[in-house]
C-alpha positions as CSV (number, residue, x, y, z in Angstrom):
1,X,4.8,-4.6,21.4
2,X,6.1,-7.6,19.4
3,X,7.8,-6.3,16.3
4,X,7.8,-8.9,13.0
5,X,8.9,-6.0,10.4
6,X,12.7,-4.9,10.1
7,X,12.1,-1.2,8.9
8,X,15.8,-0.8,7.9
9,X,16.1,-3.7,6.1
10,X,13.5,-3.1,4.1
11,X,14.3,0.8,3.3
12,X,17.7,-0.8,1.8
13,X,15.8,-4.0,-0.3
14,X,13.3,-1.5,-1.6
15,X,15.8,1.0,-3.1
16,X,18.0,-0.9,-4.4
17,X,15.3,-3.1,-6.5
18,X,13.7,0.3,-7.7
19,X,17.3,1.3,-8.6
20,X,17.9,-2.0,-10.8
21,X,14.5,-1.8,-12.1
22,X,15.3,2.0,-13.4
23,X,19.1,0.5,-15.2
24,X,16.7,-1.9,-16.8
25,X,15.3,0.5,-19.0
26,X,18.2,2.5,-19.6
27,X,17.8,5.0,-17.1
28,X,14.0,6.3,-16.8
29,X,11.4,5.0,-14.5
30,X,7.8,6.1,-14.4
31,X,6.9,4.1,-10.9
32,X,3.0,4.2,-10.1
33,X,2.6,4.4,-6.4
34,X,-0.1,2.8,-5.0
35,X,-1.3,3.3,-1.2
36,X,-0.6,6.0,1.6
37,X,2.6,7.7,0.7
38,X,3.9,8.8,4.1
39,X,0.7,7.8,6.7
40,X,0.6,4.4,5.8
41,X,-1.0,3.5,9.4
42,X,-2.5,0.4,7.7
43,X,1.0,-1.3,7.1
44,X,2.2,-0.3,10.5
45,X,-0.6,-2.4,12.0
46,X,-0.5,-5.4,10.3
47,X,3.7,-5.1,9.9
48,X,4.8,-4.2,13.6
49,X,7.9,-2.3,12.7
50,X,6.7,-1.0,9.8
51,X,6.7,2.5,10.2
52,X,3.8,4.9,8.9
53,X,6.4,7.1,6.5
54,X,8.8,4.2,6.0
55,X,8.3,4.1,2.1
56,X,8.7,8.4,2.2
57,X,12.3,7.2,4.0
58,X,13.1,5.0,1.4
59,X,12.2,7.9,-1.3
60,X,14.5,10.3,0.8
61,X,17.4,7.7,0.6
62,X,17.6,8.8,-3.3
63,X,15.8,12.0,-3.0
64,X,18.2,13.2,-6.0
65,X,16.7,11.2,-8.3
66,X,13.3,11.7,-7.8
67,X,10.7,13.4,-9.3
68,X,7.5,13.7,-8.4
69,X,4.7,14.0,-10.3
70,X,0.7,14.5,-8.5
71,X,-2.4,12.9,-10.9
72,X,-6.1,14.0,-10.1
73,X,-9.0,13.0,-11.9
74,X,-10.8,16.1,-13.0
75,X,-14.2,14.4,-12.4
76,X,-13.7,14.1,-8.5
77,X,-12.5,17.8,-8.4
78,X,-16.1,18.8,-9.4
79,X,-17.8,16.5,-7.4
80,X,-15.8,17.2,-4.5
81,X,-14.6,13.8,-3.9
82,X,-13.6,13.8,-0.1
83,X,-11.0,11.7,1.5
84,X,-12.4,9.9,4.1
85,X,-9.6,9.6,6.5
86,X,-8.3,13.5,6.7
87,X,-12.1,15.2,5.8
88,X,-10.7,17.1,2.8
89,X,-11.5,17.3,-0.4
90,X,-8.8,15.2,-3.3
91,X,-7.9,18.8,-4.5
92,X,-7.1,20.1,-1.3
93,X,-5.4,17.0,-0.2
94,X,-3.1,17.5,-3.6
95,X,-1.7,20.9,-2.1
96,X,-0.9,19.1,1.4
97,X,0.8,16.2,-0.4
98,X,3.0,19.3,-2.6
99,X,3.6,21.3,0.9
100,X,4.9,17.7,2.5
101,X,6.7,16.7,-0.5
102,X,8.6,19.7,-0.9
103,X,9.4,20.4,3.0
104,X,11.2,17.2,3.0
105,X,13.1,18.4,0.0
106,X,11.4,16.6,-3.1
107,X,11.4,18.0,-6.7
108,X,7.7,18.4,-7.3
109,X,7.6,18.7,-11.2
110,X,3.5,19.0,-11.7
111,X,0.1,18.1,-11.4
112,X,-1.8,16.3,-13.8
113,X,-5.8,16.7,-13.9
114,X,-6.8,13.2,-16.1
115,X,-9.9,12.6,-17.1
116,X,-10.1,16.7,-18.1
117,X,-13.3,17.7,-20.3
118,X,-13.9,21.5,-19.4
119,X,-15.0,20.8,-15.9
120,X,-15.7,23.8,-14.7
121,X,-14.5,23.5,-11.0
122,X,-11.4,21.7,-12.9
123,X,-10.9,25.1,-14.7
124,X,-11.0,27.3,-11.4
125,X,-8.4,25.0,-9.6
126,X,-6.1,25.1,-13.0
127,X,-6.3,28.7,-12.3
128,X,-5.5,28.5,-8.6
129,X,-2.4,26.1,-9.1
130,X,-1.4,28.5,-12.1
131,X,-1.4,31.5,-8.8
132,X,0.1,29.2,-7.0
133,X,3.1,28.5,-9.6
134,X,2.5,24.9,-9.8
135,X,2.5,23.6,-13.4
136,X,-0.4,21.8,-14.9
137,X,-1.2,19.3,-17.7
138,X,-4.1,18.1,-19.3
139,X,-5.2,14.4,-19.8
140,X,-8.3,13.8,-21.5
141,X,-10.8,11.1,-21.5
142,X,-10.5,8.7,-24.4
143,X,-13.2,7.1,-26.2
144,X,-13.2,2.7,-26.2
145,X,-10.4,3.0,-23.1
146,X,-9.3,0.7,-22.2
147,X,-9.8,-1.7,-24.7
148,X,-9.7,0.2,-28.2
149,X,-5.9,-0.4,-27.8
150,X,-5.0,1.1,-31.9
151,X,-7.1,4.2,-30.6
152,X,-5.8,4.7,-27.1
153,X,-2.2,4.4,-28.5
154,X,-2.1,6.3,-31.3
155,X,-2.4,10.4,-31.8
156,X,-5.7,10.4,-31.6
157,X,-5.4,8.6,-28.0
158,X,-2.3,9.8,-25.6
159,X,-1.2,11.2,-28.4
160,X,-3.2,14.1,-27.4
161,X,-2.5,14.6,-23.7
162,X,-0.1,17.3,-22.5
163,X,3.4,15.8,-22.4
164,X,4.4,15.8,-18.9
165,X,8.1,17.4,-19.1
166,X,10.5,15.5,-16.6
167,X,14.0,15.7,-15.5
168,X,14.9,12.7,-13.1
169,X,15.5,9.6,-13.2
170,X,12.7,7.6,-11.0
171,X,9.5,9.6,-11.5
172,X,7.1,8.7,-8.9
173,X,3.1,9.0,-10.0
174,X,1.1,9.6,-6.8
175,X,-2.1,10.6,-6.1
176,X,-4.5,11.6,-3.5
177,X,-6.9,8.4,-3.4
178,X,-7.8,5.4,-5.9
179,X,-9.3,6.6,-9.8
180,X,-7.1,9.2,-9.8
181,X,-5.6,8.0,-13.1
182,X,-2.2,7.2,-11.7
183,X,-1.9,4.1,-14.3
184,X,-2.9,6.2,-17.7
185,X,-0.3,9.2,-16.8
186,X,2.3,6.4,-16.6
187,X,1.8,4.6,-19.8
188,X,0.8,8.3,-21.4
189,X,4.2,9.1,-20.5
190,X,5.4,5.9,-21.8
191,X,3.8,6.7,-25.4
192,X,5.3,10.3,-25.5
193,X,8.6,9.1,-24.4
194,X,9.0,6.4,-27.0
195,X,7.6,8.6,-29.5
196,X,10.9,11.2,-29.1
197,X,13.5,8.1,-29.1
198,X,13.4,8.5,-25.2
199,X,14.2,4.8,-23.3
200,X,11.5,5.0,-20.6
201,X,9.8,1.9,-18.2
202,X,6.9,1.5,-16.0
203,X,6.5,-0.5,-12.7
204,X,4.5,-0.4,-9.9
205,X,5.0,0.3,-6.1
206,X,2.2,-1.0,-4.3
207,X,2.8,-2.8,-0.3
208,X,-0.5,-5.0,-0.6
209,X,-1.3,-7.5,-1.6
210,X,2.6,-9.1,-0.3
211,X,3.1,-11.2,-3.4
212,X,5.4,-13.8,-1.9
213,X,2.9,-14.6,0.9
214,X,0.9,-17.7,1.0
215,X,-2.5,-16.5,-0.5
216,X,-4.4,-16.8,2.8
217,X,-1.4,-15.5,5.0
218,X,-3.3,-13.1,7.7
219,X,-1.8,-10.4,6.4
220,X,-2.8,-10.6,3.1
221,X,-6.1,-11.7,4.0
222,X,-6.2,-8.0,6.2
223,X,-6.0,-6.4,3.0
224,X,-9.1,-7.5,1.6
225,X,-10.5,-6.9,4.9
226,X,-9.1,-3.2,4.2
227,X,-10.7,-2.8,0.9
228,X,-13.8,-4.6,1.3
229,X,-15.5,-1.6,0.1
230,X,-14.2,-2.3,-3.5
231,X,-15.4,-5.8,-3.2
232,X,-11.9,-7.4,-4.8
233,X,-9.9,-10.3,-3.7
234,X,-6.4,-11.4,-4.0
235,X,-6.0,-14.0,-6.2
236,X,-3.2,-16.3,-7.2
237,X,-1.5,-14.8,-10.3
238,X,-2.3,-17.1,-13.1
239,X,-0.2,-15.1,-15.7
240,X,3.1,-15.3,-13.1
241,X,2.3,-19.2,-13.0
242,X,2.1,-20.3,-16.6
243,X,5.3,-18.1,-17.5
244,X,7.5,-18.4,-14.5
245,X,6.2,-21.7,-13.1
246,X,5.7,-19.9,-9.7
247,X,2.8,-19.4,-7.7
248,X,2.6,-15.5,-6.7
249,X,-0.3,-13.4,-5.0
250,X,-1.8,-10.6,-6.7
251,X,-5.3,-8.9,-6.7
252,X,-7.8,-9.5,-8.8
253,X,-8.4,-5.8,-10.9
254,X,-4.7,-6.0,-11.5
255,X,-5.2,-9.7,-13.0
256,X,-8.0,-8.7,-15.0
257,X,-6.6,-5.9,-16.2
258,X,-2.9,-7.1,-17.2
259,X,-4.0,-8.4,-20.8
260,X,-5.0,-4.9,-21.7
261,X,-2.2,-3.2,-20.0
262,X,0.3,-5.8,-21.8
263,X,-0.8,-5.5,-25.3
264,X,-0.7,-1.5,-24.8
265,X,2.9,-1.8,-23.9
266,X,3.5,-3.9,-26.8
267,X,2.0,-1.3,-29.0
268,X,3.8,1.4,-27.2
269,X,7.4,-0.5,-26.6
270,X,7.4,-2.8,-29.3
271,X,7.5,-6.0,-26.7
272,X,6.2,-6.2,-23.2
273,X,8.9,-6.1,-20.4
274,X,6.4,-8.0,-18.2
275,X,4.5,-11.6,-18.5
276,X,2.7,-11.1,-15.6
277,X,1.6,-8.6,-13.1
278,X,3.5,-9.4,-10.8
279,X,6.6,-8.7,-12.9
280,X,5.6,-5.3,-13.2
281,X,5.7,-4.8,-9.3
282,X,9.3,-3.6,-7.1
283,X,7.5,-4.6,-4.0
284,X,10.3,-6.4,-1.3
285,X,8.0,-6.4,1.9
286,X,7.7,-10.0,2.4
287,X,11.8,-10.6,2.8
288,X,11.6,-7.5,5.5
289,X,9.2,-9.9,7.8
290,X,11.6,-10.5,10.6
291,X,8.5,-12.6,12.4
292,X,5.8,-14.6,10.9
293,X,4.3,-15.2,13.8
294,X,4.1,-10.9,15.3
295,X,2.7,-10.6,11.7
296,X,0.1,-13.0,11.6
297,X,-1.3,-11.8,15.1
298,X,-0.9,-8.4,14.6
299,X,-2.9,-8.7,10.9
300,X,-5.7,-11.3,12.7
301,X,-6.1,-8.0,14.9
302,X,-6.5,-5.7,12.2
303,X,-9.6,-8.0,10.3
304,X,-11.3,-7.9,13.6
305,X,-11.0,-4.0,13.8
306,X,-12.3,-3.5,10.1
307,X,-15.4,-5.8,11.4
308,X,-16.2,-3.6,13.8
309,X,-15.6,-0.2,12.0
310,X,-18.2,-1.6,9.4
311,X,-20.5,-2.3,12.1
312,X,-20.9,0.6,13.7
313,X,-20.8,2.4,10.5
314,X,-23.8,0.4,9.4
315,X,-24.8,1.3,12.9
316,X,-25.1,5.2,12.1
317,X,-26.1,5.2,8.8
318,X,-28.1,1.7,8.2
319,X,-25.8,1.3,4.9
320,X,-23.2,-1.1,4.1
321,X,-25.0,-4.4,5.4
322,X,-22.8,-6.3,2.6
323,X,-19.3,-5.4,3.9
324,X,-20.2,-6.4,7.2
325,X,-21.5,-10.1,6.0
326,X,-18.4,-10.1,3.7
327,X,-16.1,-9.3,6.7
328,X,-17.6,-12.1,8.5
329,X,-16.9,-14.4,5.8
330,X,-13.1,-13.0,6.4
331,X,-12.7,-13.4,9.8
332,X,-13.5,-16.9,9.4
333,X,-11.4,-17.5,6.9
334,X,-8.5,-15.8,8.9
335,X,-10.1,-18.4,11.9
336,X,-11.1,-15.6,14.4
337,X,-14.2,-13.8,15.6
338,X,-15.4,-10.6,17.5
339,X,-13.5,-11.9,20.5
340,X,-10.4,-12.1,19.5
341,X,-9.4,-9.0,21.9
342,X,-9.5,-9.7,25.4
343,X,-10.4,-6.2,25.6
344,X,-13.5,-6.9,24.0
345,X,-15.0,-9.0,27.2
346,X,-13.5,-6.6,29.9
347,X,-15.6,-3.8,28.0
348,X,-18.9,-5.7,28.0
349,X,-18.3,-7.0,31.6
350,X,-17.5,-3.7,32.9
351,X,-21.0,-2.2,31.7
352,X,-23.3,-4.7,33.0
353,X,-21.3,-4.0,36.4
354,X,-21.9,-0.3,36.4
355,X,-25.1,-0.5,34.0
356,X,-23.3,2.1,32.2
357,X,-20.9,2.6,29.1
358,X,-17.1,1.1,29.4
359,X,-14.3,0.7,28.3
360,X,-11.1,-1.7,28.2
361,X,-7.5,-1.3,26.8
362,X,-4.7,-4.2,26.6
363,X,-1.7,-2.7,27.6
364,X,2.3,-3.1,25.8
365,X,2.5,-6.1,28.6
366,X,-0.7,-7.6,27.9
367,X,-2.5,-6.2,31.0
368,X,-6.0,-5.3,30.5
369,X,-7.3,-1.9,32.5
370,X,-10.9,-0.8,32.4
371,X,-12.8,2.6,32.5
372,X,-16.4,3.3,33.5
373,X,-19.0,6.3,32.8
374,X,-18.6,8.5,36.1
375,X,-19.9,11.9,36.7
376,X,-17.2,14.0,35.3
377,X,-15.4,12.0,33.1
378,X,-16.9,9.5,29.9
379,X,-15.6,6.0,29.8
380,X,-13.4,7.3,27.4
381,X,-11.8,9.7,29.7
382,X,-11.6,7.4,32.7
383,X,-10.5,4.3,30.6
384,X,-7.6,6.7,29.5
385,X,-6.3,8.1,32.4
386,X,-6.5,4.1,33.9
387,X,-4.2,3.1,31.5
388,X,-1.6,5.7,31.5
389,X,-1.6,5.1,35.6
390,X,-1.1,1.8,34.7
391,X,1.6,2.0,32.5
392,X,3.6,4.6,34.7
393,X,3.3,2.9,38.3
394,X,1.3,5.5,39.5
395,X,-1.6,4.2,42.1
396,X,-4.8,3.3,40.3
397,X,-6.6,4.8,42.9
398,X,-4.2,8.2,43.7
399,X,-7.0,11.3,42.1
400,X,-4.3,12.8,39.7
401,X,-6.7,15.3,38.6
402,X,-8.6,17.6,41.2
403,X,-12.4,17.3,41.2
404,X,-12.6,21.0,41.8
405,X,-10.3,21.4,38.8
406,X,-12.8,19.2,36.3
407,X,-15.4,21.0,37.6
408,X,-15.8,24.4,35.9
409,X,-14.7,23.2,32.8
410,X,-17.7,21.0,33.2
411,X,-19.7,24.1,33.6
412,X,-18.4,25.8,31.0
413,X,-19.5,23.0,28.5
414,X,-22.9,23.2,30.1
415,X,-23.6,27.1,30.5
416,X,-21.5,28.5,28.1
417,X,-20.7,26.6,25.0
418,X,-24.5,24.8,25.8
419,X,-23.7,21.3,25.6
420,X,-25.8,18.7,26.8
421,X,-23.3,16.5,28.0
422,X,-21.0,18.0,30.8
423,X,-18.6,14.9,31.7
424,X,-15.6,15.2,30.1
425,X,-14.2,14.2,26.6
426,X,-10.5,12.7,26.3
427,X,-9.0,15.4,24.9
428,X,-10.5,17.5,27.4
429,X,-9.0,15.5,30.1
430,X,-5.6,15.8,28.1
431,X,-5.5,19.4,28.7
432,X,-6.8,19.2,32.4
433,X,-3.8,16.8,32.8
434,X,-2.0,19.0,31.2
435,X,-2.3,22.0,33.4
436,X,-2.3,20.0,36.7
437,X,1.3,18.9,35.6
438,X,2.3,21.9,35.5
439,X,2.6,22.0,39.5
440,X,2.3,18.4,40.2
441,X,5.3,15.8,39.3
442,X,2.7,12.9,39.7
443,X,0.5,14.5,36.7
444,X,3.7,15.5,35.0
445,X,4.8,11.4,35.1
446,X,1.3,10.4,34.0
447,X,0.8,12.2,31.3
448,X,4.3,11.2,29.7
449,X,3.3,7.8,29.4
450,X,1.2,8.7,26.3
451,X,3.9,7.6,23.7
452,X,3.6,4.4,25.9
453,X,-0.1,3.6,24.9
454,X,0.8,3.6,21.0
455,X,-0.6,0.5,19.3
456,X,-2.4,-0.4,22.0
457,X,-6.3,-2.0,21.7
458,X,-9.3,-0.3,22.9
459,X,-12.6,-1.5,23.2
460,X,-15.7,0.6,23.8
461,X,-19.1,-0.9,24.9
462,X,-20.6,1.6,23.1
463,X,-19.9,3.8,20.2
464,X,-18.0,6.7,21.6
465,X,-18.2,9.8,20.5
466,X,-16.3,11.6,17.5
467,X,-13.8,13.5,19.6
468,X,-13.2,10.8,21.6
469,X,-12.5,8.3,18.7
470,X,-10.1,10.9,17.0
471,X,-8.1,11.8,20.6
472,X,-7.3,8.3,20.5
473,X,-6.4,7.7,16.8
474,X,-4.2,10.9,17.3
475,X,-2.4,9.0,20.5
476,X,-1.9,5.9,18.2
477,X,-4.3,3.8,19.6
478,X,-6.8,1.3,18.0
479,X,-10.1,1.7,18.5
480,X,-13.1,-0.8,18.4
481,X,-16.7,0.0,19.6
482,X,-19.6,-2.7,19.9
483,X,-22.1,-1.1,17.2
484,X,-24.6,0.3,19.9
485,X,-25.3,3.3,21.2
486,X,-25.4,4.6,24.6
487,X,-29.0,5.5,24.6
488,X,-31.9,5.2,22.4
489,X,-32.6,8.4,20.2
490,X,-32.8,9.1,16.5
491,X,-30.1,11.8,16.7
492,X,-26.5,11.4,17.6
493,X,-24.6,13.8,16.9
């Protein structure tokens, strides 16, 4: 794979400006961090050399002086709110981010549940963090925020949430998903801070938009692609213009919402450190791009895989019409379309040769290999073990895995654990492989050419199942589907 991202480069940049930022006010940073923490699979697509926990590397490389501190909005605790990409729920997901955090040998200081009005579901997990000896404070809702600025910064404002007690130096606000109220615990802090003689600051950590990219570079384009759900653009940052005479990219809630932000930092500081809000990000992504040109192509990529994602999921649940006619509008702009992968046609010409469901993959060295329906495998099992033949010289035609060893696991699908499909799913191949190399050094050389596939594209001609799709997420490679289904029915499970 091309790489465009130096990863080391960028660990060094990134701590050293948060460093600077935290001299510049006297020794205490509150640094909002915005985006996947340590599974930031996004940047690692549209950056090729980006790795998925390269900003929890940089964190580690002054580990000493961080602190970390967990925000939850109260609200989603008792409605349950879900994140989409694990299947847990944000309260759940705020004990796996502790467990990480602390097995890579982070000070976690607390958990803050904002937005807190006597929830009830809030009160049980306040109980369960107390069992679990985690320590919790209390931010509450504040009437006119965010624009009754005298109230909201005052006593009767953030004068009245829990003061967060801290001991480090950089003291990094995460939070399970967007709303958690990452922002308000920051300048909350800032207000209790100032108001015991304490020199505090607040900046922001977030990798997207890339502010010193051209507006409609690809990659920054494939992050409005990525949060087309929120129905925001990037914008250019008028505030960053008129005081600095310099055109920087920024997105449009954070434009919005700097006027408000600035006059409570006035109130709370006495002055605003920033003009702009791109001042108030440490972001140093852009001077890691080692190579426009991987970067470009490898975002390009992306927008086409968030069109399709939104397709089929308009597919299966008839909602979300709007974000596929908006990602249109994007892939134009970005100048491609649906066939941007050469994966794409192999897929589509594969089916109408069999007159059955397919599959295509483009390979590290830009081969494409196909896969086809067949009795006992899917066309996501056969287009997977194609590829790692491919990819480790093994003959495409040489039967790695005995038919008479697929078979009763077939049959056990069928007559045992009743399902209606017998052929079998990726992961179940995996294992089948697994087993055969055991005894056979052809299987055993096959099957260690997985770490080869990562970041490859695939390209189903139909949507594939659920355990297929998440067999090859796990394996690291991208998955598209055209949005129809194998077979007419009103029921897919």
């Amino acid at each position: 794979m091309r790489q465009g991202f130096d990863n080391d480069k960028y660990i060094a940049l990134q701590a050293d400006n948060i460093r600077k930022r935290i001299a510049q006010f006297g020794g205490k940073l509150y640094l909002e961090f915005g985006g996947k923490l340590f599974d930031d699979y996004h940047a690692s697509r549209v950056l090729p050399g980006f790795q998925p926990d390269t900003k929890f590397r940089m964190l580690e490389s002054m580990r000493q002086d961080v602190e970390i501190v967990i925000a939850i909005n109260a609200n989603h605790i008792e409605k349950a709110k879900m994140r989409g990409d694990l299947g847990i729920t944000y309260d759940e997901d705020v004990l796996r981010l502790i467990d990480v955090f602390r097995s890579r040998g982070f000070h976690v200081g607390s958990v803050v549940l904002t937005q807190y009005a006597g929830q009830p579901a809030a009160d049980v997990y306040r109980r369960r963090l107390a069992q679990l000896g985690v320590t919790c404070y209390l931010h509450y809702p504040i009437p006119g925020y965010p624009h009754d600025i005298e109230r909201i910064v005052s006593d009767d404002g953030y004068g009245r949430n829990d003061y967060v007690e801290t001991s480090r130096p950089l003291v990094v606000v995460t939070a399970p998903g967007p709303g958690s109220g990452k922002l308000a615990t920051c300048l909350s802090q800032l207000y209790h801070e100032h108001q015991r003689g304490i020199k505090a600051g607040y900046a922001k950590y977030e990798t997207f938009p890339i502010w010193n990219l051209p507006l409609n570079h690809p990659v920054n384009i494939a992050y409005e692609a990525a949060t087309v759900d929120l129905d925001d653009a990037n914008i250019i940052d008028p505030f960053h213009l008129e005081a600095h005479g310099e055109t920087t990219v920024n997105y449009n809630r954070d434009v919005e919402a700097f006027p408000v932000l600035k006059a409570m930092m006035e109130r709370i500081m006495g002055e605003s450190p920033y003009q702009s809000p791109t001042d108030m990000g440490v972001n140093m992504a852009g001077y890691a791009i080692s190579d426009d040109d991987a970067c470009r192509d490898a975002a390009k990529m992306e927008i086409v895989r968030r069109y399709f994602t939104a397709a089929e999921q308009l597919k299966r649940t008839s909602t979300g019409e709007e974000q596929v006619e908006r990602l249109r509008s994007i892939m134009q702009r970005a100048g491609v379309d649906e066939n941007l992968s050469p994966a794409r046609a192999a897929a589509l010409r594969k089916e109408e040769l069999t007159r059955a469901p397919a599959g295509a993959m483009v390979l590290p060295d830009g081969r494409v290999v196909t896969g086809k329906t067949g009795v006992l495998m899917g066309a996501a099992s056969a287009l997977l073990m194609n590829a790692l033949k491919a990819v480790t010289g093994v003959d495409a035609e040489l039967p790695v895995i005995d038919d008479a060893n697929i078979e009763p696991i077939c049959t056990l699908k069928t007559e045992h654990l009743h399902s209606t499909n017998r052929r079998l799913h990726s992961d179940e191949t995996l294992i089948a492989l697994s087993i055969t190399s055991a005894s056979d050094p052809t299987a055993a050389k096959v099957i260690a050419g997985l770490k080869q596939l990562r970041g490859c594209d695939a390209f189903f001609s139909v949507i594939v199942s659920p355990t297929d799709e998440a067999t090859y997420r796990k394996l690291g490679i991208n998955v598209c589907c055209e949005p129809k289904y194998e077979r007419v029915s009103l029921y897919h499970k």
